[in-house]
VOKE-290915 format. One record per atom (N, C-alpha, C): residue number from 1; residue in one letter; atom name; x, y, z. Coordinates in Angstrom, 1 decimal, always signed. Atoms other than C-alpha are relative to their C-alpha. Layout:
% residues N
- resi  resn  name  X  Y  Z
- NUM  a  CA  X  Y  Z;
...
***
This chain:
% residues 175
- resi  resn  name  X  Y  Z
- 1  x  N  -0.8  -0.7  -0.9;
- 1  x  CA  -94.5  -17.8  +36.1;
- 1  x  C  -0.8  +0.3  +1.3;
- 2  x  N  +0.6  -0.3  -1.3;
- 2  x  CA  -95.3  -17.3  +39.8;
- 2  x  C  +0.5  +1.3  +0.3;
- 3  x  N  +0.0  -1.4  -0.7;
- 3  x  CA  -95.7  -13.9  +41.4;
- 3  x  C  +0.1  -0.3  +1.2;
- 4  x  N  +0.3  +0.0  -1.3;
- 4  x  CA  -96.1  -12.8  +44.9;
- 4  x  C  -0.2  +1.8  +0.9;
- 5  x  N  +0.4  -0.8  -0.2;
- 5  x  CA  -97.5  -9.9  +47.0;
- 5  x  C  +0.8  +0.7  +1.4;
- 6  x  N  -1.3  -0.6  -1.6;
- 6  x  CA  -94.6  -7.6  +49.4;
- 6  x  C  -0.9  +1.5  +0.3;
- 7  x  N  -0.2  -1.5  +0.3;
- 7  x  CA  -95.5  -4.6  +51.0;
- 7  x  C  +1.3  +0.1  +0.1;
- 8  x  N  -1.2  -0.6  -0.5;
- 8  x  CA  -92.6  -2.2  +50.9;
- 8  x  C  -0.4  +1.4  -0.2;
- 9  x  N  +0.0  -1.9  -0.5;
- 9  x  CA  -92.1  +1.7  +51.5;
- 9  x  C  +0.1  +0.6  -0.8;
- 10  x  N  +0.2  -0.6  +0.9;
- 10  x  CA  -93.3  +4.2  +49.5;
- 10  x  C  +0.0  +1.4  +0.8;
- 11  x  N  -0.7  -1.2  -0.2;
- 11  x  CA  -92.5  +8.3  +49.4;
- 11  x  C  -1.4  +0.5  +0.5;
- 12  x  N  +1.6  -0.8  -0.6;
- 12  x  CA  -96.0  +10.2  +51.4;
- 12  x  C  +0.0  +0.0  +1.2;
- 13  x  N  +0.6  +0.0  -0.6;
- 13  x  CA  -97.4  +11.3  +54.0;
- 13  x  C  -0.9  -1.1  +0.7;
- 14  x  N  +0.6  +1.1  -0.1;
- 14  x  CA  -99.1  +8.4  +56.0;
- 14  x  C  -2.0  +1.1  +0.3;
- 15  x  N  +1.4  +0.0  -0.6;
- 15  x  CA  -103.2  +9.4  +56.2;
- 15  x  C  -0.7  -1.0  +0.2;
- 16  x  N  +1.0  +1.3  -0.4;
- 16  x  CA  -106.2  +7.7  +57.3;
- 16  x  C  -0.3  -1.1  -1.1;
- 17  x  N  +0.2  +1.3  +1.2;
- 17  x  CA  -106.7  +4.3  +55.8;
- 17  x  C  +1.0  -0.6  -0.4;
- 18  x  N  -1.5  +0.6  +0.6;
- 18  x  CA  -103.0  +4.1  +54.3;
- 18  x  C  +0.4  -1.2  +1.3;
- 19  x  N  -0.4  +1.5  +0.0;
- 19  x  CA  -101.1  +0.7  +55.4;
- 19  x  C  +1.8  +1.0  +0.1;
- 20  x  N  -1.0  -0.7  -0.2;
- 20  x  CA  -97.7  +1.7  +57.4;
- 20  x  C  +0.8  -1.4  +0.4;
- 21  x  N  -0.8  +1.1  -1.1;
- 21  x  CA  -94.9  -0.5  +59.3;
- 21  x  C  +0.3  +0.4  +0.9;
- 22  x  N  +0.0  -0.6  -1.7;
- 22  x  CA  -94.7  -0.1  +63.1;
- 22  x  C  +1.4  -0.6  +0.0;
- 23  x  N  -1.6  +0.5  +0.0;
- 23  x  CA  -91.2  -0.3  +63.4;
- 23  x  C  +0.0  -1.0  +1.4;
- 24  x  N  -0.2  +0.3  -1.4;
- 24  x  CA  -91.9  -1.3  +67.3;
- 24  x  C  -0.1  -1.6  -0.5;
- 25  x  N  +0.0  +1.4  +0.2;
- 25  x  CA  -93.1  -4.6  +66.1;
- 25  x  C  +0.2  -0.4  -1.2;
- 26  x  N  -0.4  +0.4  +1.5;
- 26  x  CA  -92.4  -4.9  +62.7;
- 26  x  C  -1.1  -0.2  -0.8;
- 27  x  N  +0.9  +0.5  +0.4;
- 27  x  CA  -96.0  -5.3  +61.7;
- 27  x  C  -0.8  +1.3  -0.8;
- 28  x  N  +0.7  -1.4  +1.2;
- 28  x  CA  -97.9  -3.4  +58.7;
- 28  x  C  -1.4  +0.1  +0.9;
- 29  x  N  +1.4  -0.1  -0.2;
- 29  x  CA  -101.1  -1.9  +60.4;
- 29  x  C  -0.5  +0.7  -1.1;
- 30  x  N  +0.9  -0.9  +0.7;
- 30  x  CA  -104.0  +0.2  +59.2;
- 30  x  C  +0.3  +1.7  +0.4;
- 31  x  N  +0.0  -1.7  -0.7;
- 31  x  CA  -103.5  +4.3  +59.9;
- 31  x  C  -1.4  +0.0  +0.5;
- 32  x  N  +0.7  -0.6  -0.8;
- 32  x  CA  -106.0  +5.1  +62.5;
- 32  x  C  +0.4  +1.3  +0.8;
- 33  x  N  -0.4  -0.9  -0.3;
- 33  x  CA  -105.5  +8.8  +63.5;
- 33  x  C  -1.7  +0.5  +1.4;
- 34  x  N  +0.9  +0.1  -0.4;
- 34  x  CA  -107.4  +9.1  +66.6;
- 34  x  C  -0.8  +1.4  +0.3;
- 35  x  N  +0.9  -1.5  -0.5;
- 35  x  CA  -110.2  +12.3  +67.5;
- 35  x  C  +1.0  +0.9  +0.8;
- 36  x  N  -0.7  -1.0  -0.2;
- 36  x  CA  -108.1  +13.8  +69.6;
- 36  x  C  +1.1  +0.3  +0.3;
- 37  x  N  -1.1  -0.6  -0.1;
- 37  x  CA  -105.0  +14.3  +68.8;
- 37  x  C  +0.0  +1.2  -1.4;
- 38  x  N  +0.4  -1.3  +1.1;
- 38  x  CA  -104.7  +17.8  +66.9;
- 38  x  C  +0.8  +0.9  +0.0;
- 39  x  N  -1.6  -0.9  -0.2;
- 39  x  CA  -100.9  +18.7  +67.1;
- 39  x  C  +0.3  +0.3  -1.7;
- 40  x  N  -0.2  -0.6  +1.6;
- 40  x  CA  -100.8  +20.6  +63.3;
- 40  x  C  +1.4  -0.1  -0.2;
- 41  x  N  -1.9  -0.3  +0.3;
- 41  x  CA  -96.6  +20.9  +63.9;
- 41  x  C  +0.5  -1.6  +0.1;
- 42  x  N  -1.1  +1.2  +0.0;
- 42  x  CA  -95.9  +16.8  +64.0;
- 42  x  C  -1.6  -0.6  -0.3;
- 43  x  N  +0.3  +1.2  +0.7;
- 43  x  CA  -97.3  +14.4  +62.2;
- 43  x  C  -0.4  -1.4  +1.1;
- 44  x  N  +0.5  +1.5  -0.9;
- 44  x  CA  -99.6  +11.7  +64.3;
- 44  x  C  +1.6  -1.4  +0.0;
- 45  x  N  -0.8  +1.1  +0.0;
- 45  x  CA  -97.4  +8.6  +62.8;
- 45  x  C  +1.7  +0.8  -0.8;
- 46  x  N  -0.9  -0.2  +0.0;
- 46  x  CA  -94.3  +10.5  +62.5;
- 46  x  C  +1.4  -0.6  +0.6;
- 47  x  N  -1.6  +0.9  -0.3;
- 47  x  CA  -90.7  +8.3  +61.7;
- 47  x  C  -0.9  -1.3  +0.1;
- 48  x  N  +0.6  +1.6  +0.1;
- 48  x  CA  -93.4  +5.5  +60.9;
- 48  x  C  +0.6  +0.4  -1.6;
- 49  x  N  +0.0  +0.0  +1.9;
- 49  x  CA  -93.0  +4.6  +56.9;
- 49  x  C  -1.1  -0.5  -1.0;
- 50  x  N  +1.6  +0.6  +1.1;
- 50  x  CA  -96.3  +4.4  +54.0;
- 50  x  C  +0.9  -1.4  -0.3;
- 51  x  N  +0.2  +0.9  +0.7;
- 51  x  CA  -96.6  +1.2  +52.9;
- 51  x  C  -0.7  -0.3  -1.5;
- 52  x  N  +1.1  +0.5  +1.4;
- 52  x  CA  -98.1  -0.3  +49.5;
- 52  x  C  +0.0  -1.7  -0.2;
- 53  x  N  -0.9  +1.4  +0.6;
- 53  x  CA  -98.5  -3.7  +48.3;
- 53  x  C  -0.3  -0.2  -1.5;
- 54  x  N  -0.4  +0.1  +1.4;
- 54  x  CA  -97.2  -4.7  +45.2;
- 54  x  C  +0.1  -1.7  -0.3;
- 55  x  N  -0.2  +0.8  +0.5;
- 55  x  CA  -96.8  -7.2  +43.2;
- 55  x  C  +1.1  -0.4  -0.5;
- 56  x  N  -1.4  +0.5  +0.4;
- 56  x  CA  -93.3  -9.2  +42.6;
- 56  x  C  +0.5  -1.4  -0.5;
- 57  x  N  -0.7  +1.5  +0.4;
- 57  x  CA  -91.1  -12.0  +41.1;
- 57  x  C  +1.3  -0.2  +0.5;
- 58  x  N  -1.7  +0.3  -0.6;
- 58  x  CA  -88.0  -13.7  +41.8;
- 58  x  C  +0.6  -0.4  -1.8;
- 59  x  N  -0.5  +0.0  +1.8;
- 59  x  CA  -87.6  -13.7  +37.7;
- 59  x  C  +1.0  +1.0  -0.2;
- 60  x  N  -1.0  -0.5  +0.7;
- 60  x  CA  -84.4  -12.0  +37.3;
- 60  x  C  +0.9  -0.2  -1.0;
- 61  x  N  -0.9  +0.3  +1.3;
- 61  x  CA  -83.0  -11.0  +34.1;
- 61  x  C  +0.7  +0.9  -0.4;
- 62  x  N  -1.2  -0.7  +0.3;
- 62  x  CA  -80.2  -9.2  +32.8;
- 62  x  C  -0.5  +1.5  -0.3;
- 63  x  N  +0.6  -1.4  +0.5;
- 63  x  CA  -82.6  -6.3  +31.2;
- 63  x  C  -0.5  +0.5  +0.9;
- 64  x  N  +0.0  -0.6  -1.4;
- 64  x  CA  -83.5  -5.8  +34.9;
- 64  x  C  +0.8  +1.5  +0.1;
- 65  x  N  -0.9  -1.3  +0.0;
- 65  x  CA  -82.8  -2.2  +35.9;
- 65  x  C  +0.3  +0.4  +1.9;
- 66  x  N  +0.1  +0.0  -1.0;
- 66  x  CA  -83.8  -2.4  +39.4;
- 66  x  C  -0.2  -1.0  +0.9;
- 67  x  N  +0.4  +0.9  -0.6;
- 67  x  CA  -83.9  -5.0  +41.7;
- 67  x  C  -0.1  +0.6  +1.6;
- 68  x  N  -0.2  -0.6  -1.3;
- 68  x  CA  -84.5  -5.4  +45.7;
- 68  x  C  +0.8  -1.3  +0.6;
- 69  x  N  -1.1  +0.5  -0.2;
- 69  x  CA  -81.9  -7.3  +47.8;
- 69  x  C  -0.4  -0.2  +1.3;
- 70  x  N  +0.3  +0.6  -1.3;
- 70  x  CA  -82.6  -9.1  +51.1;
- 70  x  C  +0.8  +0.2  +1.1;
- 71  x  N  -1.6  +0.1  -0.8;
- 71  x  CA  -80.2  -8.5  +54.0;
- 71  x  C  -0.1  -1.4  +0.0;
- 72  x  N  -0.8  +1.3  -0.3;
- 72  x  CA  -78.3  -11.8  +55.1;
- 72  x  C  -1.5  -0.8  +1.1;
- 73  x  N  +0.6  +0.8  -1.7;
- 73  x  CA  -81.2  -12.2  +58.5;
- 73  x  C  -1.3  +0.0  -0.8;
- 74  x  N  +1.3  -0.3  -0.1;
- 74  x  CA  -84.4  -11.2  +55.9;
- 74  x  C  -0.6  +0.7  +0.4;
- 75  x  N  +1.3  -0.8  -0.6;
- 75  x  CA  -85.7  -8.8  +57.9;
- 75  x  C  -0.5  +1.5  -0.9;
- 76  x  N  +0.2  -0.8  +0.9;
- 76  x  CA  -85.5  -6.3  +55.0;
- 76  x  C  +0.2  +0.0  -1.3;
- 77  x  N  -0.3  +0.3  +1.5;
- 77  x  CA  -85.6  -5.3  +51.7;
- 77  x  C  +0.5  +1.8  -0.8;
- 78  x  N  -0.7  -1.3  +1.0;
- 78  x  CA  -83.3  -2.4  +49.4;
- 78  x  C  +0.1  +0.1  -1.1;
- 79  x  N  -0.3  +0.2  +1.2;
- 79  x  CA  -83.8  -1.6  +46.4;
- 79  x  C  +1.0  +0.8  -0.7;
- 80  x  N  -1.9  -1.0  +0.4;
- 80  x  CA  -80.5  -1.1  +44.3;
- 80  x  C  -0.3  -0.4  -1.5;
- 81  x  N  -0.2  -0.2  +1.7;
- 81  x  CA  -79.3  -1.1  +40.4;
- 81  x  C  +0.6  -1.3  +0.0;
- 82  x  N  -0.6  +1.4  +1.1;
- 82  x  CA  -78.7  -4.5  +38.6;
- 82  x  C  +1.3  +0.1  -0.7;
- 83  x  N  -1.3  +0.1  +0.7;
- 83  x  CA  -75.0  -5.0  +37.5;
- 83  x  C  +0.2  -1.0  -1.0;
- 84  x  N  -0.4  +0.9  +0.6;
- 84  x  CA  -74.9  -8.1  +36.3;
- 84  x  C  -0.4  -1.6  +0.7;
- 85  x  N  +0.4  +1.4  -0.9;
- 85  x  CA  -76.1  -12.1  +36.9;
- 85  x  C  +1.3  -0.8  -0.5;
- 86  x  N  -1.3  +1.0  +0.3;
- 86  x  CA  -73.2  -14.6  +37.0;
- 86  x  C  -0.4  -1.0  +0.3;
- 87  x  N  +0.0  +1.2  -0.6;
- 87  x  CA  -73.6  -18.3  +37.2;
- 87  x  C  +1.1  -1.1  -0.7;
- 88  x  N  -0.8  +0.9  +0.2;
- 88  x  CA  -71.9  -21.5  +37.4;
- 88  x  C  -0.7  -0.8  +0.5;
- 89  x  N  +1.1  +1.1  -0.2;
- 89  x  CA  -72.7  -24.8  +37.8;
- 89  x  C  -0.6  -0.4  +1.0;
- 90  x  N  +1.0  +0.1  -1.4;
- 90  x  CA  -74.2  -24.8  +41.6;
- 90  x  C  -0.6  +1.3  +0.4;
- 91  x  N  +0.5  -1.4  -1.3;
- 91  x  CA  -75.0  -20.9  +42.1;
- 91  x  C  -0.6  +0.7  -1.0;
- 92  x  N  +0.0  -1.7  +0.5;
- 92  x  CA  -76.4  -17.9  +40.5;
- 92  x  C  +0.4  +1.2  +0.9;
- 93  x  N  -0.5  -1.4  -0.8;
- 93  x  CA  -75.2  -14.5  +41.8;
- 93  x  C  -0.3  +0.9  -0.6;
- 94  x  N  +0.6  -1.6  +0.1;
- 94  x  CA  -76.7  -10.9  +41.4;
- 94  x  C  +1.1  +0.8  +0.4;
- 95  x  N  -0.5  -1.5  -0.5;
- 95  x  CA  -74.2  -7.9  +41.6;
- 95  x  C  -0.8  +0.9  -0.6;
- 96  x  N  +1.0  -1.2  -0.5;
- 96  x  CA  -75.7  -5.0  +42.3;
- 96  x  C  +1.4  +1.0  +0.6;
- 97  x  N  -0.5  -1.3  -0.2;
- 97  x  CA  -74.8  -1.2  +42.7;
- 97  x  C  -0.2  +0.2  +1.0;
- 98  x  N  +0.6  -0.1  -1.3;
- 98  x  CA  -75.1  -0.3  +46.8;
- 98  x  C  +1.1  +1.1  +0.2;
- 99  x  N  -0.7  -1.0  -0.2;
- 99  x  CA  -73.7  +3.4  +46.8;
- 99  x  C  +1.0  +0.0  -0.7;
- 100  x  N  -1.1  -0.1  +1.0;
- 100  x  CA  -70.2  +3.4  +45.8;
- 100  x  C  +0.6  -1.5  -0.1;
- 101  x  N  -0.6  +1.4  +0.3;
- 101  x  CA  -69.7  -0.7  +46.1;
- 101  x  C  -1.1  -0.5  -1.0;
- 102  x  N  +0.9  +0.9  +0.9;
- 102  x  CA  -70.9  -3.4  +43.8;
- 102  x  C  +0.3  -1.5  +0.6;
- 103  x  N  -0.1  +1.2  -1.1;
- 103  x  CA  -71.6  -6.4  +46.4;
- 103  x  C  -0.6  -0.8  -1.3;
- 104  x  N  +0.6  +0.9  +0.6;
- 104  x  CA  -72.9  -9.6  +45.1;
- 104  x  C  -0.9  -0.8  +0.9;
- 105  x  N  +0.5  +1.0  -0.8;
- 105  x  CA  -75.7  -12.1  +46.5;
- 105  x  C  -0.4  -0.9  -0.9;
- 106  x  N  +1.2  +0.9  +0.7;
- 106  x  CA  -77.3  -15.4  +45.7;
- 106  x  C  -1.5  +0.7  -1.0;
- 107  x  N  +1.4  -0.6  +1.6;
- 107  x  CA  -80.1  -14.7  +42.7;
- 107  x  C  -1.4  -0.8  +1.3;
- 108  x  N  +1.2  +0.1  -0.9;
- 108  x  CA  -82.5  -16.4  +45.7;
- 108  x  C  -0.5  +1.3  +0.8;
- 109  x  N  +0.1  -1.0  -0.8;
- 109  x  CA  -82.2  -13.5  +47.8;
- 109  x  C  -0.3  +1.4  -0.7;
- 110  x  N  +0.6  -1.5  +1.3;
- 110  x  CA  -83.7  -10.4  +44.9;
- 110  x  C  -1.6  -0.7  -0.3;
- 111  x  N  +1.3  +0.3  +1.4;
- 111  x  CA  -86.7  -10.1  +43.2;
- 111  x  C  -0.3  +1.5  -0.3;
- 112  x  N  +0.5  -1.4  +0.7;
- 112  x  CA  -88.3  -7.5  +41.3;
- 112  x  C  -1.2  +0.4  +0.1;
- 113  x  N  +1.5  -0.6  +0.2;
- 113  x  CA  -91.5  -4.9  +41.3;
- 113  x  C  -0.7  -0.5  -1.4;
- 114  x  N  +0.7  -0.3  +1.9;
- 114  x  CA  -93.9  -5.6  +38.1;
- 114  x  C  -0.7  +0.8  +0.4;
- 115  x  N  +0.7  -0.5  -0.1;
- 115  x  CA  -96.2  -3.1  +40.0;
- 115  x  C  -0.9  +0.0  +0.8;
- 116  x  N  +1.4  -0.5  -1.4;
- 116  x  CA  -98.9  -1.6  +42.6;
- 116  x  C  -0.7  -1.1  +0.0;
- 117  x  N  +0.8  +1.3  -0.5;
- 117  x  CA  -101.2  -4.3  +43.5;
- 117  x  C  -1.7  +1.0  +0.3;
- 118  x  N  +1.7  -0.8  +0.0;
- 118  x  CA  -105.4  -2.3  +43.0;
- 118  x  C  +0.0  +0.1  +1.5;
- 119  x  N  +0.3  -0.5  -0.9;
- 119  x  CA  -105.8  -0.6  +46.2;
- 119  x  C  -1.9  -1.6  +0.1;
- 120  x  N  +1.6  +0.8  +0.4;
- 120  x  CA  -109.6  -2.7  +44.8;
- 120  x  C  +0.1  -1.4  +0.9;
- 121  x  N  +0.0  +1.2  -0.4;
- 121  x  CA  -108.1  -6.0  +45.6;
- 121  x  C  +0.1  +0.0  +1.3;
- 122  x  N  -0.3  -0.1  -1.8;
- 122  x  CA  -108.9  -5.9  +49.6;
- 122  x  C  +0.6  -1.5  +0.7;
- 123  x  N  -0.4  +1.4  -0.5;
- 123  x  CA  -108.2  -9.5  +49.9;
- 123  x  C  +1.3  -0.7  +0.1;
- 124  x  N  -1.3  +0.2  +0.4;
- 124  x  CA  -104.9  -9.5  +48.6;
- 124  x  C  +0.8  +0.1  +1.6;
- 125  x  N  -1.1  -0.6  -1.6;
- 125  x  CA  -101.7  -9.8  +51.7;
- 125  x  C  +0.4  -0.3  -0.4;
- 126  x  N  -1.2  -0.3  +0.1;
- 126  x  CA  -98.6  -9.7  +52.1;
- 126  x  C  +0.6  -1.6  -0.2;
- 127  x  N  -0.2  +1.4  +0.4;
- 127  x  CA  -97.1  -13.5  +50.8;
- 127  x  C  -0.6  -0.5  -0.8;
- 128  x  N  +0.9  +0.4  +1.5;
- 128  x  CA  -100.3  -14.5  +48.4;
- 128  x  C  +1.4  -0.2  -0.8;
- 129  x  N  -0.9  +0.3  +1.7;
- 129  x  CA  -98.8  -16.1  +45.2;
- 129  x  C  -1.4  -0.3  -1.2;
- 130  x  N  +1.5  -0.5  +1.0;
- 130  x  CA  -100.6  -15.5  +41.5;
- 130  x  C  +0.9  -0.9  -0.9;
- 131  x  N  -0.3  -0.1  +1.1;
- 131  x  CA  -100.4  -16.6  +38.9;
- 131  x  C  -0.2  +0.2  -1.4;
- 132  x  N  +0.1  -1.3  +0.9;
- 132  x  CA  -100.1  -15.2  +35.3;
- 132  x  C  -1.4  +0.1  -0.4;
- 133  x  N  +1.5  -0.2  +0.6;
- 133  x  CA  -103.8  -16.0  +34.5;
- 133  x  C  -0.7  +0.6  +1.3;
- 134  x  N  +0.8  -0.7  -1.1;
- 134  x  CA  -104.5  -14.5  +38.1;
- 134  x  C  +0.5  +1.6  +0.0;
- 135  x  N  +0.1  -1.1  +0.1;
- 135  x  CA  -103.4  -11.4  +37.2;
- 135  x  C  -0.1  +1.3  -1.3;
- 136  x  N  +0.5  -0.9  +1.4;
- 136  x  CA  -104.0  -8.3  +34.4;
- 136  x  C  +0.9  +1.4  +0.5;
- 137  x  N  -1.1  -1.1  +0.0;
- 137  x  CA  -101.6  -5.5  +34.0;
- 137  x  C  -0.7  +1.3  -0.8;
- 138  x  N  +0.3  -1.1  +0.5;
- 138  x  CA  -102.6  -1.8  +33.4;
- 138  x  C  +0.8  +1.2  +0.0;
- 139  x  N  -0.7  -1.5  +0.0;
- 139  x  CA  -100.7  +1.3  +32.8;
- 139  x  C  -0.6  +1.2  -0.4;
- 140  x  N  +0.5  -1.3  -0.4;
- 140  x  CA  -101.2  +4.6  +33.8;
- 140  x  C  +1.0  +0.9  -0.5;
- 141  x  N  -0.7  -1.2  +0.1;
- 141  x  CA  -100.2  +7.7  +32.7;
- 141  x  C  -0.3  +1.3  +0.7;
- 142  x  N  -0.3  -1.0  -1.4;
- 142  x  CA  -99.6  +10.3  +35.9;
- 142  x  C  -1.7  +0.2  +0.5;
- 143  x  N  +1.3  +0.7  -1.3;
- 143  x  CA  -102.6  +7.9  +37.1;
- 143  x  C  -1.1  +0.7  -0.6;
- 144  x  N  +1.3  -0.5  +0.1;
- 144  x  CA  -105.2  +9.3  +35.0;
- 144  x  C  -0.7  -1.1  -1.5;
- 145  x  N  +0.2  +0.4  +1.0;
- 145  x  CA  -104.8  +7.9  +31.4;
- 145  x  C  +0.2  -2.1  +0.0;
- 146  x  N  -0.3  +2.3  +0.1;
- 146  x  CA  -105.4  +3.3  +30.5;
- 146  x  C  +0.6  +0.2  -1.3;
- 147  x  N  -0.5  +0.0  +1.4;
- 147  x  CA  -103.3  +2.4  +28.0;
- 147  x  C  -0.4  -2.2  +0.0;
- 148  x  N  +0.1  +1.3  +0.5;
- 148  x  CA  -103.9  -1.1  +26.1;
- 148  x  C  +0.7  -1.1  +0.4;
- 149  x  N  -1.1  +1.0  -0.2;
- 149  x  CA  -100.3  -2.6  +26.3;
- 149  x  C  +0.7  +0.1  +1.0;
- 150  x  N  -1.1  -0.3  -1.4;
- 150  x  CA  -98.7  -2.2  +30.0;
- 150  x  C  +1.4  -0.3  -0.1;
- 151  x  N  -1.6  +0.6  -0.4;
- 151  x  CA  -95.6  -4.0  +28.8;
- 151  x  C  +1.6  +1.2  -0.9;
- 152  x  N  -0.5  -1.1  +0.1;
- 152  x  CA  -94.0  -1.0  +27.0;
- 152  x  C  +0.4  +1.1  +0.8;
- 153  x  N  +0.0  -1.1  -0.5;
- 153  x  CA  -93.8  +1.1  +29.6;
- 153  x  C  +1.2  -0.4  +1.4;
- 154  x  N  -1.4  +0.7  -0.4;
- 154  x  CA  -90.8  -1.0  +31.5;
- 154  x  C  +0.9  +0.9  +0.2;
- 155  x  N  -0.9  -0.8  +0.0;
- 155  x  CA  -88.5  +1.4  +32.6;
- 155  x  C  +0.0  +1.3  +0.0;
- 156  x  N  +0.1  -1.8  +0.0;
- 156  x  CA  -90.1  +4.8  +32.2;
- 156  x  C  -1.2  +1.0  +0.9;
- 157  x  N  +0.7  -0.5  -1.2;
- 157  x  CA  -91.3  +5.4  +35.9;
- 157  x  C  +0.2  +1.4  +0.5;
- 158  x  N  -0.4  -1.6  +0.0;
- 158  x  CA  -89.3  +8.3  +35.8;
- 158  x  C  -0.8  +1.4  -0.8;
- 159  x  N  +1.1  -1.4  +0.6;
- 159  x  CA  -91.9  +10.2  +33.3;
- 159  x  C  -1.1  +0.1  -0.1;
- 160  x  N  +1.4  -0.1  -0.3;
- 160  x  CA  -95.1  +9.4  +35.2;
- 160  x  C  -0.3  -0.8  -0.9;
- 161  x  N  +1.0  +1.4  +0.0;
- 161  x  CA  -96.1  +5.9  +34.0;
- 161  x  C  +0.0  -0.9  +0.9;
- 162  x  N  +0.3  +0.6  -1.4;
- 162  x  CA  -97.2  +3.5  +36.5;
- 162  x  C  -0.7  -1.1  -0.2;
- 163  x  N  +0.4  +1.6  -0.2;
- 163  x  CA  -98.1  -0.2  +36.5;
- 163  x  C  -0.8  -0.5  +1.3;
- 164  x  N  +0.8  -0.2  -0.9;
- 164  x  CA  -101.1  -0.5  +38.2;
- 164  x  C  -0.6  -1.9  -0.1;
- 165  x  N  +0.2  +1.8  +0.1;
- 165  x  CA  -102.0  -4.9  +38.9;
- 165  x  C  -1.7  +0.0  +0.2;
- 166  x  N  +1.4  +0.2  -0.8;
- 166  x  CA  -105.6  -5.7  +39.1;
- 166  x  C  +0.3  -2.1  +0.0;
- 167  x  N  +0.2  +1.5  -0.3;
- 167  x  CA  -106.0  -9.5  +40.4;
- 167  x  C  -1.2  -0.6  -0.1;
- 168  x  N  +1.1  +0.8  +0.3;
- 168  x  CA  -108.7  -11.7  +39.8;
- 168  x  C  -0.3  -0.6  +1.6;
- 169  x  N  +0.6  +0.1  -1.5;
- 169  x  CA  -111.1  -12.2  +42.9;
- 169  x  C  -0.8  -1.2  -0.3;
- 170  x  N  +1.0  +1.0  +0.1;
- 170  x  CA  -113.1  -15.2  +43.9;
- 170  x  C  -0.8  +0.1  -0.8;
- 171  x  N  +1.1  +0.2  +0.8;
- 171  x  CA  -115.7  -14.0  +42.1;
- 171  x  C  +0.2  +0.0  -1.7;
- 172  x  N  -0.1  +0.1  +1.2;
- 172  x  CA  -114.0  -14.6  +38.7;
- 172  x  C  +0.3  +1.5  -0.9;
- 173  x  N  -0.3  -1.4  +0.3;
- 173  x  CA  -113.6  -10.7  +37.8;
- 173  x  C  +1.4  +0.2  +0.5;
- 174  x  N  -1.2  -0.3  -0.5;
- 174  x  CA  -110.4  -8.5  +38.0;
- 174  x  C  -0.1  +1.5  +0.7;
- 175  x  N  +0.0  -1.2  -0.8;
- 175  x  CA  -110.1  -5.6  +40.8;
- 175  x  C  +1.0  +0.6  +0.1;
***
């Protein structure tokens, strides 16, 4: 199975170091917060959005709970609730939950999170493709505790578990 590496928008405060999207240009920088600006009532990158990058697939399957959804131009991505996959003999189709409708798209246009992508791996960007022997799967419990088997924990992000990716670097090790 092939992977691949998106950022998308995550819930925080942007500080120094974090990885945002400049809306002006569309481009993920680095947070640089410069010496002197020292306004405590607004937020340097205030109405920018954190970034992360993660690791994803275009493997959708019915036991899906979450998927993310392309608009029609690409320029974004939403993640919504999996309804159901339909196909026939030239298409697949994804419905999906979007508020109070249940639209449908091509099954090209989704894919799904398996997880954070190691802050470690610096080499990683945004497009990379892995694959399964290029990567190693860890789970966290509210990011403190390793657990053995990562793949149990599918679904229960809601009570502080967290799928943490380390990738295999040039140098044959995983970060």
């Amino acid at each position: 199975m092939k992977y691949f590496s998106k950022y998308l928008p995550v819930e925080g405060e942007i500080n120094e170091g974090d990885k945002f999207l400049d809306h002006t240009d569309n481009l993920i920088k680095d947070a640089h917060i410069p010496e002197f600006y020292n306004n405590p009532h607004v937020p340097y990158f205030d109405g920018y959005k954190k970034v992360k990058l993660f690791l994803c697939s275009r493997d959708i399957q019915k036991t899906d709970k979450e998927i993310y959804v392309h608009k029609p131009d690409g320029s974004e991505s939403t993640k919504v609730e999996l309804i159901d996959i339909i196909s026939d003999k030239e298409n697949t189709a994804v419905m999906f939950k979007w508020g109070e409708q249940t639209p449908g798209t091509l099954i090209q246009n989704t894919f799904k999170v398996i997880g954070e992508i190691s802050p470690e791996a610096t080499w990683a960007k945004e497009g990379n493709e892995f694959n399964e022997c290029e990567i190693k799967k860890i789970a966290l419990i509210n990011q403190y505790n390793l657990l053995d088997n990562p793949d149990w924990i599918d679904g229960r992000h809601e009570q502080g578990y967290k799928m943490l990716i380390l990738l295999k670097g040039s140098c044959g090790h995983f970060h």
